[in-house]
PANUNU-559829 format. One record per residue: x, y, z of N, C-alpha, C in turn; residue number from 1. Coordinates in steps of 0.001 Angstrom, whole numbers, plus 500000, padded with zeros to 6 digits. Atoms other than C-alpha are relative to their C-alpha. Example, Ala and Ser with C-alpha at 12.3 -4.5 7.8 and 13.67 -1.06 7.14 Angstrom:
residues 2
{r {500890; 498810; 500000}; {512300; 495500; 507800}; {500900; 501200; 500000}; 1}
{r {499180; 498810; 499940}; {513670; 498940; 507140}; {499230; 501090; 500730}; 2}
This chain:
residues 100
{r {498974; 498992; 500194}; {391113; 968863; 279892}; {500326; 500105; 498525}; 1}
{r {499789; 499674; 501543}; {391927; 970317; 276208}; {501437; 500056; 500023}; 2}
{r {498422; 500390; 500240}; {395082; 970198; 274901}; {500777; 501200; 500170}; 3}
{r {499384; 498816; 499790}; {397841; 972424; 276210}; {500006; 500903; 499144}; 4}
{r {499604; 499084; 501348}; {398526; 975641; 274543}; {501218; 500239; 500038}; 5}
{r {498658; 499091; 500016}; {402179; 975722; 274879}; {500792; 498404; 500980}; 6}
{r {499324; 501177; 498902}; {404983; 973112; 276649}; {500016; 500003; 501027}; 7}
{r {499988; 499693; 498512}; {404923; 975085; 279748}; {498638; 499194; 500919}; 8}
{r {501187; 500354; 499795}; {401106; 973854; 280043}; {500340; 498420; 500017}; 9}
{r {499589; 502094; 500157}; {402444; 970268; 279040}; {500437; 499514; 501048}; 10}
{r {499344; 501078; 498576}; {405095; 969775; 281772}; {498749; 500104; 500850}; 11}
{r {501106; 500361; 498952}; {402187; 970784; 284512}; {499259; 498324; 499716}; 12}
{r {501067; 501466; 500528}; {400088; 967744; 282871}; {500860; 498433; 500678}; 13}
{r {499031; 501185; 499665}; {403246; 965231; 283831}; {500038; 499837; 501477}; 14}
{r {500552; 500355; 498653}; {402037; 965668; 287417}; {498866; 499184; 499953}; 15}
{r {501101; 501066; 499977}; {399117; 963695; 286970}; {499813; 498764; 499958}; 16}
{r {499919; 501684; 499566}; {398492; 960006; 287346}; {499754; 499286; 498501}; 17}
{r {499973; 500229; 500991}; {397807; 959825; 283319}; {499645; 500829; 498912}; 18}
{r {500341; 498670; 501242}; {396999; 961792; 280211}; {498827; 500390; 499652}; 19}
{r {501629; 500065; 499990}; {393365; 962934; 279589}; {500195; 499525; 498880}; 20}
{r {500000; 500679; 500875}; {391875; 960763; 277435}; {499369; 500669; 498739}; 21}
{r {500466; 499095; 500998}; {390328; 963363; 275243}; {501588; 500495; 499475}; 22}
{r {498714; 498970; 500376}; {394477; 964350; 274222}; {500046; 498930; 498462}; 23}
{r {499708; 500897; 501100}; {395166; 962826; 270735}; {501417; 498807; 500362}; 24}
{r {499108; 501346; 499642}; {397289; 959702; 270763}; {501434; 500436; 499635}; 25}
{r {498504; 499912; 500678}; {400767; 961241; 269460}; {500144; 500935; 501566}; 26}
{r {499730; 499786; 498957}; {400437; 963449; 272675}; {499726; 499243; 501284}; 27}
{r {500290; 500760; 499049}; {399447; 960858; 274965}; {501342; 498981; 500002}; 28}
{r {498307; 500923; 499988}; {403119; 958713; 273823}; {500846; 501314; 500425}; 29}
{r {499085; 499035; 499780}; {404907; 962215; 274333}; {499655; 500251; 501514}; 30}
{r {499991; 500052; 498557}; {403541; 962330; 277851}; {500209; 498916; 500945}; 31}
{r {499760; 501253; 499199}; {404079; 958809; 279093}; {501590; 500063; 499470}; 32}
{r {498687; 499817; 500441}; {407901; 959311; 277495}; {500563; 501171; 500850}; 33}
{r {499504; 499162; 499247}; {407930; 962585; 279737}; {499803; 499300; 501374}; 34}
{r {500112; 500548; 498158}; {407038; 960604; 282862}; {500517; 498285; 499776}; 35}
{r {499006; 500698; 499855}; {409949; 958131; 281959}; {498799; 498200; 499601}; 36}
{r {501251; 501509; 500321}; {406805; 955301; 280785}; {500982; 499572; 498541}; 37}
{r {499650; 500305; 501241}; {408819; 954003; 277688}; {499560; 499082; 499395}; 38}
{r {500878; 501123; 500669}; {406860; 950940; 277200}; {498386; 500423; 499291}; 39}
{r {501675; 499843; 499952}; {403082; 952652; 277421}; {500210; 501318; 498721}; 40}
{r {500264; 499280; 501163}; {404474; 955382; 274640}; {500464; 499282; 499031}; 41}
{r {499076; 500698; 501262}; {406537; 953110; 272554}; {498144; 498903; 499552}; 42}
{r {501545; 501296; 500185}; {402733; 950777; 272734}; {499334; 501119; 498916}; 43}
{r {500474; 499130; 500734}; {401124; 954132; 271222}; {500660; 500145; 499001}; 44}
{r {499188; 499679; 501380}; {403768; 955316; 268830}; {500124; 498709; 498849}; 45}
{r {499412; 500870; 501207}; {404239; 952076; 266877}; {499067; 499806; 499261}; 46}
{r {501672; 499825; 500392}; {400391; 952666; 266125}; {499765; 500868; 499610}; 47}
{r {499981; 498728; 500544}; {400779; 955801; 264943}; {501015; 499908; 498376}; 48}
{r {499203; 500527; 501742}; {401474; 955361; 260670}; {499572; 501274; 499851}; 49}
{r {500186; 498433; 500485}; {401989; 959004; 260322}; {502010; 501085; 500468}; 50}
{r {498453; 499455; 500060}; {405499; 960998; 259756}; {500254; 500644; 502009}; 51}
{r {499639; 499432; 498192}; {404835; 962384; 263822}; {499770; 498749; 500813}; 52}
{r {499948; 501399; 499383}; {404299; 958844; 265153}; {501138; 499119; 499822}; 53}
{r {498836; 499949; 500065}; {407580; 958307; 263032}; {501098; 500454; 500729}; 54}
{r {498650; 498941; 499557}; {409448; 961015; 264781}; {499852; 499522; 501285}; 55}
{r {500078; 500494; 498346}; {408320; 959566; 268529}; {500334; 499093; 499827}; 56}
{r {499797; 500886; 499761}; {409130; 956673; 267866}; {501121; 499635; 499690}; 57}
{r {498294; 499642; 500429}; {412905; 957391; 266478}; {500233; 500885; 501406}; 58}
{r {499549; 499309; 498562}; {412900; 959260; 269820}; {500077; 499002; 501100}; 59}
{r {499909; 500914; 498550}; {412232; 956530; 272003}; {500581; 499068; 499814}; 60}
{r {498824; 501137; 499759}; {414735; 954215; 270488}; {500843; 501060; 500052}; 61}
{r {498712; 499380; 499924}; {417520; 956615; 270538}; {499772; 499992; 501507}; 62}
{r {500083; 500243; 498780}; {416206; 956891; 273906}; {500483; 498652; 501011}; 63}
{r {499707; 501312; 499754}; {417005; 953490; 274475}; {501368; 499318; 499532}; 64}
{r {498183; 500268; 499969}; {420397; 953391; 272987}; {499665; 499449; 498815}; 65}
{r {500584; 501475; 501335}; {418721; 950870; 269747}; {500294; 501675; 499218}; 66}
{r {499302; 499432; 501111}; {420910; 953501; 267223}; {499569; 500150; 498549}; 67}
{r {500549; 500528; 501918}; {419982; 951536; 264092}; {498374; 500317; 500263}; 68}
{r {501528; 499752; 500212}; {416337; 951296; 264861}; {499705; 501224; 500116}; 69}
{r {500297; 498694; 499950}; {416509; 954989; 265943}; {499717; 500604; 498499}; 70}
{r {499601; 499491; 501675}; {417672; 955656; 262257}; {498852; 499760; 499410}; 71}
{r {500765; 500647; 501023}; {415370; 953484; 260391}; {498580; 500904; 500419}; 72}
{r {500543; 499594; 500058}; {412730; 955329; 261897}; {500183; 501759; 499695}; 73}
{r {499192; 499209; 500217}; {414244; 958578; 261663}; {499361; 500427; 498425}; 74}
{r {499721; 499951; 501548}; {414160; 958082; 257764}; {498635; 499704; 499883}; 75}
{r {501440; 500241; 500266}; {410513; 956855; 257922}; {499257; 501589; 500514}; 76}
{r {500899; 498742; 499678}; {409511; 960467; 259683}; {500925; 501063; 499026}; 77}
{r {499531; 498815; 501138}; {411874; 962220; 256512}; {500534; 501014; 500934}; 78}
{r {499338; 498886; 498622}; {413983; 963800; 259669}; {501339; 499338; 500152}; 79}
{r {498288; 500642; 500320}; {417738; 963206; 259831}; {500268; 499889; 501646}; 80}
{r {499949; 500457; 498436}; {419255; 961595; 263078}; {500336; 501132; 501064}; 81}
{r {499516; 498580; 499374}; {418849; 963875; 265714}; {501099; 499913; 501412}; 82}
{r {498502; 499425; 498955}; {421879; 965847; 267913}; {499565; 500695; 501310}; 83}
{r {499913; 499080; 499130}; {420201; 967622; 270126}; {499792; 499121; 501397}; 84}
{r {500130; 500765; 499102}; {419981; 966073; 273909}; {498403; 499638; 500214}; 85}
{r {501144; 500734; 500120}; {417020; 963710; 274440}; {498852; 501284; 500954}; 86}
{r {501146; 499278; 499362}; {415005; 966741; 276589}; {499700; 500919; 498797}; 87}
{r {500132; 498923; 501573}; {415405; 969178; 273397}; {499067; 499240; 499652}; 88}
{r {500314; 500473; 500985}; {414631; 966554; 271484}; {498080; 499872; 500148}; 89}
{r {501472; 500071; 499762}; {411233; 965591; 273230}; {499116; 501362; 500130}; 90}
{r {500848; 499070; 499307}; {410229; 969224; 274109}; {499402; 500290; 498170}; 91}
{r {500036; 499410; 501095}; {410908; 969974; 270193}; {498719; 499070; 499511}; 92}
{r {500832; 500797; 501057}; {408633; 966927; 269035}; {498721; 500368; 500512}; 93}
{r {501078; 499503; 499390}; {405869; 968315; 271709}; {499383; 500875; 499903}; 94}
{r {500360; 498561; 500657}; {405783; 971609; 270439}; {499544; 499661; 499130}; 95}
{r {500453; 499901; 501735}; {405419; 970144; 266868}; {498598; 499591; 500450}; 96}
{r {501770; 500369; 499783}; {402042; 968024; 268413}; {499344; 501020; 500520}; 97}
{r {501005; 498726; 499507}; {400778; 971023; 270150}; {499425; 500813; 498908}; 98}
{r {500864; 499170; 501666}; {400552; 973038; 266682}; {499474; 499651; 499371}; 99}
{r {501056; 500834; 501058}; {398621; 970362; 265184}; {498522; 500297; 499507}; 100}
Protein backbone atom coordinates (compact mmCIF):
# COMPACT_ATOMS: atom_id res chain seq x y z
CA UNK A 1 0.00 0.00 0.00
CA UNK A 2 1.54 3.64 -0.83
CA UNK A 3 1.22 6.26 1.34
CA UNK A 4 -2.11 7.97 1.88
CA UNK A 5 -2.93 11.00 -0.07
CA UNK A 6 -4.77 12.87 2.50
CA UNK A 7 -5.83 12.03 6.49
CA UNK A 8 -9.13 10.82 5.40
CA UNK A 9 -7.05 7.88 3.59
CA UNK A 10 -4.95 7.64 6.94
CA UNK A 11 -7.80 7.05 9.45
CA UNK A 12 -9.10 4.02 6.98
CA UNK A 13 -5.37 2.53 7.45
CA UNK A 14 -6.05 2.48 11.54
CA UNK A 15 -8.38 -0.43 10.76
CA UNK A 16 -5.75 -2.70 10.03
CA UNK A 17 -3.76 -5.04 12.20
CA UNK A 18 -0.45 -2.77 11.42
CA UNK A 19 1.09 -0.20 9.14
CA UNK A 20 2.47 -1.30 5.71
CA UNK A 21 5.84 -1.69 5.94
CA UNK A 22 6.68 0.14 2.79
CA UNK A 23 5.13 3.64 4.93
CA UNK A 24 8.19 5.68 6.11
CA UNK A 25 8.96 5.40 9.80
CA UNK A 26 7.59 8.97 11.04
CA UNK A 27 4.21 7.64 9.61
CA UNK A 28 4.36 4.31 10.96
CA UNK A 29 4.79 6.16 14.94
CA UNK A 30 1.77 8.46 13.81
CA UNK A 31 -0.27 5.35 13.14
CA UNK A 32 0.51 3.17 16.11
CA UNK A 33 -0.23 6.65 18.29
CA UNK A 34 -3.64 6.67 16.26
CA UNK A 35 -4.46 3.12 17.35
CA UNK A 36 -3.70 4.22 21.04
CA UNK A 37 0.02 1.91 20.67
CA UNK A 38 2.11 4.55 22.67
CA UNK A 39 4.95 2.34 23.38
CA UNK A 40 5.47 0.86 19.53
CA UNK A 41 5.43 4.81 18.31
CA UNK A 42 7.29 6.33 21.13
CA UNK A 43 10.04 2.96 20.10
CA UNK A 44 10.01 4.65 16.45
CA UNK A 45 9.98 8.32 17.24
CA UNK A 46 12.95 8.40 19.63
CA UNK A 47 14.81 7.01 16.41
CA UNK A 48 13.81 9.50 14.37
CA UNK A 49 16.86 12.59 14.71
CA UNK A 50 14.92 14.82 12.49
CA UNK A 51 12.76 18.13 13.52
CA UNK A 52 9.34 15.64 12.52
CA UNK A 53 10.52 12.77 14.75
CA UNK A 54 10.95 15.82 17.22
CA UNK A 55 7.43 16.95 16.84
CA UNK A 56 5.97 13.09 17.45
CA UNK A 57 7.67 12.65 19.98
CA UNK A 58 6.69 16.06 22.00
CA UNK A 59 3.25 14.66 21.04
CA UNK A 60 3.42 11.52 22.71
CA UNK A 61 4.71 12.88 25.94
CA UNK A 62 2.20 15.55 26.24
CA UNK A 63 0.16 12.65 25.47
CA UNK A 64 1.25 11.12 28.48
CA UNK A 65 0.94 14.00 30.79
CA UNK A 66 5.37 14.07 31.02
CA UNK A 67 4.85 18.26 30.46
CA UNK A 68 8.58 18.94 30.84
CA UNK A 69 9.70 16.24 28.51
CA UNK A 70 6.84 17.33 26.17
CA UNK A 71 8.66 20.81 26.13
CA UNK A 72 12.17 19.76 25.82
CA UNK A 73 11.20 18.11 22.83
CA UNK A 74 8.97 20.64 21.60
CA UNK A 75 12.11 23.01 21.47
CA UNK A 76 14.20 20.27 19.77
CA UNK A 77 11.40 20.19 16.72
CA UNK A 78 11.75 24.51 16.83
CA UNK A 79 7.71 24.29 17.55
CA UNK A 80 6.32 26.03 20.64
CA UNK A 81 4.18 23.93 23.19
CA UNK A 82 1.21 22.97 21.59
CA UNK A 83 -2.74 24.12 22.59
CA UNK A 84 -4.59 22.50 20.39
CA UNK A 85 -6.41 19.08 21.73
CA UNK A 86 -4.26 15.94 21.34
CA UNK A 87 -6.60 14.76 18.03
CA UNK A 88 -5.77 18.29 16.26
CA UNK A 89 -2.64 17.92 17.35
CA UNK A 90 -1.94 14.37 15.80
CA UNK A 91 -4.12 14.90 12.65
CA UNK A 92 -1.97 18.30 12.19
CA UNK A 93 1.49 16.37 12.58
CA UNK A 94 -0.03 13.64 9.94
CA UNK A 95 -0.85 16.00 7.44
CA UNK A 96 2.69 17.53 7.83
CA UNK A 97 4.15 13.58 7.09
CA UNK A 98 1.80 13.09 4.29
CA UNK A 99 3.33 16.26 2.35
CA UNK A 100 6.68 14.94 2.69
Amino acid sequence: MSKPANYQEFELTLENTRPPAEWPEALKALWFAGNNKWEESHNIAQDLHSDLGSWIHAYLHREEGDRFNAGYWYRMAGRSFCNLSLDEEHREITEFALNL
